[in-house]
C-alpha positions in Angstrom: 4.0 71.2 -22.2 6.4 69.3 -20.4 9.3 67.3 -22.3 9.6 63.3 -20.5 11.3 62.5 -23.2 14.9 63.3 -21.4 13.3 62.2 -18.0 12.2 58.6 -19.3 15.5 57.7 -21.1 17.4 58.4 -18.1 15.0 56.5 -16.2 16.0 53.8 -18.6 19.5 53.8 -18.2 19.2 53.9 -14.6 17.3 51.1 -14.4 18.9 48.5 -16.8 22.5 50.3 -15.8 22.9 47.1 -13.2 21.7 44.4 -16.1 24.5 45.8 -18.2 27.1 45.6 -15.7 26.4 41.9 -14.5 26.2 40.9 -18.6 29.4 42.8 -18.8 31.1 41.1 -16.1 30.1 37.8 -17.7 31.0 38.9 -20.6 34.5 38.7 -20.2 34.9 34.6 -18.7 32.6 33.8 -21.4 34.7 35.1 -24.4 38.2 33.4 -22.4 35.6 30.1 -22.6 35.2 30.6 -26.0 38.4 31.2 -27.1 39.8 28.1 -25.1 37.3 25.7 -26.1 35.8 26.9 -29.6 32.2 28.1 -30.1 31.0 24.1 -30.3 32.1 23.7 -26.6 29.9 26.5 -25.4 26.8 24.6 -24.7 28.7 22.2 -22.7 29.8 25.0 -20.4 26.0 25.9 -19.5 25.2 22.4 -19.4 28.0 21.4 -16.8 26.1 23.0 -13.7 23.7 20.9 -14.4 25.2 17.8 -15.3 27.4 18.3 -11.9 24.2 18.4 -9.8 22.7 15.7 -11.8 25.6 13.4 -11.2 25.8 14.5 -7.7 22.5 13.9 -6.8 21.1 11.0 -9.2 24.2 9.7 -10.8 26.5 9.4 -7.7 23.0 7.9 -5.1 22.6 5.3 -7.8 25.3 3.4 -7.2 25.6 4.0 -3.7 22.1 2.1 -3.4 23.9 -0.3 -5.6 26.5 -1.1 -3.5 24.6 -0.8 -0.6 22.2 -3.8 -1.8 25.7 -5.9 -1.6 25.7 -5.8 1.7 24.2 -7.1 5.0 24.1 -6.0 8.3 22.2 -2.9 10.5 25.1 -0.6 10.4 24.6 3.0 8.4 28.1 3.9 6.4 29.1 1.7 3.5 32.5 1.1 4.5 31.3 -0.4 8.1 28.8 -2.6 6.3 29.6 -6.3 5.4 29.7 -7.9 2.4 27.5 -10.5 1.5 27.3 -10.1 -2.7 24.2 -11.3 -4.1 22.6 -12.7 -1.3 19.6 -9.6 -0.7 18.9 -10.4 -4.4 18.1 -14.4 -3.7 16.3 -13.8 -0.4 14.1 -11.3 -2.5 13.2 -14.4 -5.4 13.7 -17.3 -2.7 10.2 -18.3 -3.6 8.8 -22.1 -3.8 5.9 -20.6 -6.1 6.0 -17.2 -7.3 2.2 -17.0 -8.1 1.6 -17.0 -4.5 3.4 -14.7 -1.7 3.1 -17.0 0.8 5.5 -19.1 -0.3 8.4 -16.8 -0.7 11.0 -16.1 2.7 10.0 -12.3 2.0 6.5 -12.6 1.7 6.0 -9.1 1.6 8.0 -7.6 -1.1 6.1 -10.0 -3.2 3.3 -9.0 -1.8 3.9 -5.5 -2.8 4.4 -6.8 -6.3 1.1 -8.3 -6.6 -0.3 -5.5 -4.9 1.6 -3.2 -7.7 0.4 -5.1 -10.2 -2.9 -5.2 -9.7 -3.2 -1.4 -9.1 -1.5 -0.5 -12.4 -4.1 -3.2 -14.0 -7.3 -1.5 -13.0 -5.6 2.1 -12.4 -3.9 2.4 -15.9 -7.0 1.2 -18.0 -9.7 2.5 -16.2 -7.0 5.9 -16.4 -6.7 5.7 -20.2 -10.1 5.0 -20.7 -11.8 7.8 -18.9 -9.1 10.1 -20.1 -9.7 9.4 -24.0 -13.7 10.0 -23.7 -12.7 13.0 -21.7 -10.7 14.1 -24.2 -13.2 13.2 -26.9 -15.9 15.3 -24.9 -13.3 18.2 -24.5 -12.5 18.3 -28.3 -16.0 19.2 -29.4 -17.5 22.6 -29.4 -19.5 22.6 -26.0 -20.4 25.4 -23.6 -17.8 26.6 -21.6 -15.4 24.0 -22.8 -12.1 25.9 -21.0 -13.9 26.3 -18.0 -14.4 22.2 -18.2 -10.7 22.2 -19.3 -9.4 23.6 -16.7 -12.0 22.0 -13.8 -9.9 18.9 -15.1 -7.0 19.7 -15.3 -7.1 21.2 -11.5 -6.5 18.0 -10.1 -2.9 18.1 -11.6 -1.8 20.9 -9.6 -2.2 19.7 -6.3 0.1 18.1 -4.0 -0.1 14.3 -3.5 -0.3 14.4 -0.1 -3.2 17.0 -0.1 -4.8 14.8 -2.8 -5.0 12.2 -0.4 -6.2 14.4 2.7 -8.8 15.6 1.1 -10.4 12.2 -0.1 -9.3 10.7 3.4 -11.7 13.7 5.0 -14.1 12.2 2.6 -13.8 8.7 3.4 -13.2 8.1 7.1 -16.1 6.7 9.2 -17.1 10.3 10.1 -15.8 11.9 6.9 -18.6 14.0 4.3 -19.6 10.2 2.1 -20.7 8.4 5.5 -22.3 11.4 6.5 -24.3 11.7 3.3 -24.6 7.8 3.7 -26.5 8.0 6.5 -28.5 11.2 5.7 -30.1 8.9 3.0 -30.7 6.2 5.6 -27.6 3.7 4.4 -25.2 2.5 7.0 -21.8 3.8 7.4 -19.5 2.0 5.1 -15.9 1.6 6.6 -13.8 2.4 3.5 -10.0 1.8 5.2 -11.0 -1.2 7.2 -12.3 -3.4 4.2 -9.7 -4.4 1.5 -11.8 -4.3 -1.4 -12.9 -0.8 -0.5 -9.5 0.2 0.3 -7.6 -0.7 -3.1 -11.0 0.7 -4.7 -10.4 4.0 -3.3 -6.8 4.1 -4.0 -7.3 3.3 -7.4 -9.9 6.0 -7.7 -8.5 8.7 -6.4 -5.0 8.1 -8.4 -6.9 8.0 -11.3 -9.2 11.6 -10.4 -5.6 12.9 -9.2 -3.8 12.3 -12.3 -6.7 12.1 -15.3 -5.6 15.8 -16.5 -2.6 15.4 -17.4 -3.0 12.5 -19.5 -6.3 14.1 -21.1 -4.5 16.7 -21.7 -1.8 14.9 -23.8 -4.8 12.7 -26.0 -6.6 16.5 -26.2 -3.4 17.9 -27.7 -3.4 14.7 -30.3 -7.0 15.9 -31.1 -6.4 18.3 -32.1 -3.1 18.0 -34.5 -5.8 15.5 -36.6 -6.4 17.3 -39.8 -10.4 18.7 -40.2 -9.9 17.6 -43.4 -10.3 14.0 -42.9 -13.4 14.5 -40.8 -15.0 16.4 -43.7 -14.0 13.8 -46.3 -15.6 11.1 -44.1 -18.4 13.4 -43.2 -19.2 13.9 -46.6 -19.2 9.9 -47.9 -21.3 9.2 -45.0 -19.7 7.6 -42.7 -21.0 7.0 -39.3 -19.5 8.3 -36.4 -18.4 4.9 -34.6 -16.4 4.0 -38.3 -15.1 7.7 -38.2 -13.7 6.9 -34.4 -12.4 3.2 -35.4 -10.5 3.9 -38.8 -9.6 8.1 -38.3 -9.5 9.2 -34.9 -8.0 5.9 -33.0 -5.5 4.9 -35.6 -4.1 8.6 -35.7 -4.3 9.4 -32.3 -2.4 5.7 -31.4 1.1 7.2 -31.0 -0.5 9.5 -28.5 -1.9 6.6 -26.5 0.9 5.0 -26.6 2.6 7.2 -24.6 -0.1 7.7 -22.0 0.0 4.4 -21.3 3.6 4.0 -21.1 3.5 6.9 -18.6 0.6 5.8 -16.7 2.5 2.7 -16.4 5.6 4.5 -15.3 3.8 7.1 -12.7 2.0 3.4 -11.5 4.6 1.4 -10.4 6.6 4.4 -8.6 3.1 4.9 -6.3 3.7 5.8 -3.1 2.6 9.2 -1.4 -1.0 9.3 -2.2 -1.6 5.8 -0.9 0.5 6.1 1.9 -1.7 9.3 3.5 -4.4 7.5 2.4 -4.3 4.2 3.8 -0.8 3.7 5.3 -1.1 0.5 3.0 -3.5 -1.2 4.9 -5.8 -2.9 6.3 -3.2 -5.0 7.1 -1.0 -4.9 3.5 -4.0 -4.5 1.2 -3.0 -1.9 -0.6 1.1 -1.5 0.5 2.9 -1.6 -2.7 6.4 -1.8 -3.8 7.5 1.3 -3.1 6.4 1.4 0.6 7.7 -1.9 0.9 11.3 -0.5 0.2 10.4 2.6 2.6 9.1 0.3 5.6 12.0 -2.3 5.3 14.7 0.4 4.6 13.2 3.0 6.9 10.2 2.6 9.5 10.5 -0.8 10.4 12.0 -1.9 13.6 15.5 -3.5 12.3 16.2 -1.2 9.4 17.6 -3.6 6.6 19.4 -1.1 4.2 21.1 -3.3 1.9 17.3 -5.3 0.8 15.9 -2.3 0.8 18.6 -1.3 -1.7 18.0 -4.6 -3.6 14.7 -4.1 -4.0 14.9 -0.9 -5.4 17.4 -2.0 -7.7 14.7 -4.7 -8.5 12.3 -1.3 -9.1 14.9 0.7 -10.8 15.2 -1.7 -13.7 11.9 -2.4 -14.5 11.1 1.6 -14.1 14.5 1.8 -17.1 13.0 -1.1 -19.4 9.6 0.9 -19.4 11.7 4.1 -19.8 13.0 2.7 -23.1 9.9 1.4 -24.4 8.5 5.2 -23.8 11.7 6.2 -25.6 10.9 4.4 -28.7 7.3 5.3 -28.3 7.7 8.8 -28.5 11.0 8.1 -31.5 7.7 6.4 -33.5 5.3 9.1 -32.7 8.0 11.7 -33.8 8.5 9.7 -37.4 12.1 8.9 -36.3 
């Protein structure tokens, strides 16, 4: 009988003999680190990569596009632009009556506000909605119910972009629905050329694009509800609509709560899917805020970089106020 044991420990060594020489080399900068700043400064040495990119590439932009939205003019660099101070800002809310675009010099950013707003409307409750009885159906004990878990959760996974190819396929005049359509003996409907259709669609398929994730999140909160509850109830009788109202709801709230601030979050910064879907039209039916800033800073004839800026400055603080409130969200869900 032949002996491996010799044969395999060598193979070991040979193996991990490269591991131990790289952790070895470290070894030595990491103990001078130590000994210079203390064992408490250690995690701000394998932080400080990342902080350095961070600041580089968030941090640093930030107030680029800051100062950038103080400025006027068509020129690129900073330092060749001129200075005009708040002016982007009052063009921007230079309205006569803010409850309708046409009365505002920039039409179109507010526009793309209303547009916005009425997306994250329909998009974020029909989106919480569907994703809590989807949840609910998910939680019980049904056939298959990770095969179900995971048909839903698919979604999630893909690119935007090819999210919105493959219901574009669907939708245009000669795509698969008009074909069915007219299979059945209905007309072809054309989806991208009517605006009620168009901000339907968009709506829909953000919501079948991005339903998962949040299900997943109320599934989770499902779950962490003690049994025990539901056995106490079960066993006083109570019916299943007072079980949802007074257990399941009230407990699963904090949960909720943070879906929606997400949804609201995720809403608001909209963009790719809509944009390979309808390029915001017909006309701008369904451009929203963020395509506003990408047309006026970007595609459109005279690229105006500091409004651009200034409305995404706009963005940017209403994206950090509903950062906060999904801060203190999560604090209360925690018990902090």
């Amino acid at each position: 009988m032949t002996d491996t044991t010799g044969f395999g420990a060598r193979a070991t060594r040979v193996v991990t003999a490269p591991l131990r020489w790289i952790f070895e080399a470290l070894d030595k900068p990491f103990q001078a680190l130590q000994r210079l700043g203390g064992i408490g400064s250690m995690p701000w040495w394998f932080l400080l990569p990342n902080l350095l990119f961070f600041g580089g590439f968030v941090i640093l932009p930030l107030f680029i596009n800051f100062g950038y939205s103080l400025t006027g003019g068509t020129r690129l660099f900073l330092e060749d632009r001129t200075y005009t101070g708040t002016e982007q800002y009052a063009f921007l809310f230079d309205c006569g009556n803010y409850a309708d675009p046409t009365s505002c010099r920039e039409d179109r950013f507010w526009r793309g506000i209303y547009n916005t707003a009425t997306f994250i409307f329909f998009q974020v409750s029909f989106l919480v909605l569907f994703s809590l009885v989807t949840a609910l159906i998910l939680n019980r004990k049904i056939r298959a119910r990770g095969f179900f878990r995971a048909v839903f959760f698919f979604p999630v996974l893909l690119s935007p972009v090819v999210v919105a190819l493959i219901w574009k396929w669907i939708l245009l005049r000669d795509g698969l629905l008009n074909a069915a359509l007219v299979g059945m003996g209905f007309d072809r409907i054309l989806f991208f050329v009517s605006p009620e259709w168009a901000m339907f669609w968009a709506i829909f398929v953000s919501i079948w694009a991005h339903m998962g994730f949040y299900t997943l999140i109320l599934l989770a909160g499902l779950q962490a509800i003690p049994p025990d509850l539901y056995e106490a109830a079960e066993m006083d009788g109570t019916s299943k609509e007072r079980v949802f109202w007074r257990i399941t709801l009230p407990l699963l709230w904090p949960n909720m709560l943070v879906v929606i601030v997400l949804a609201l979050i995720k809403g608001v910064q909209v963009f790719d899917e809509v944009y390979v879907l309808t390029g915001g039209g017909p006309g701008t039916a369904t451009q929203f805020i963020v395509q506003y800033i990408y047309n006026t800073g970007f595609t459109n004839q005279v690229q105006n970089f500091g409004l651009a800026a200034a409305a995404s400055v706009v963005l940017g603080v209403v994206l950090f106020v509903l950062t906060l409130v999904q801060l203190a969200a999560t604090r209360r869900r925690d018990g902090g």
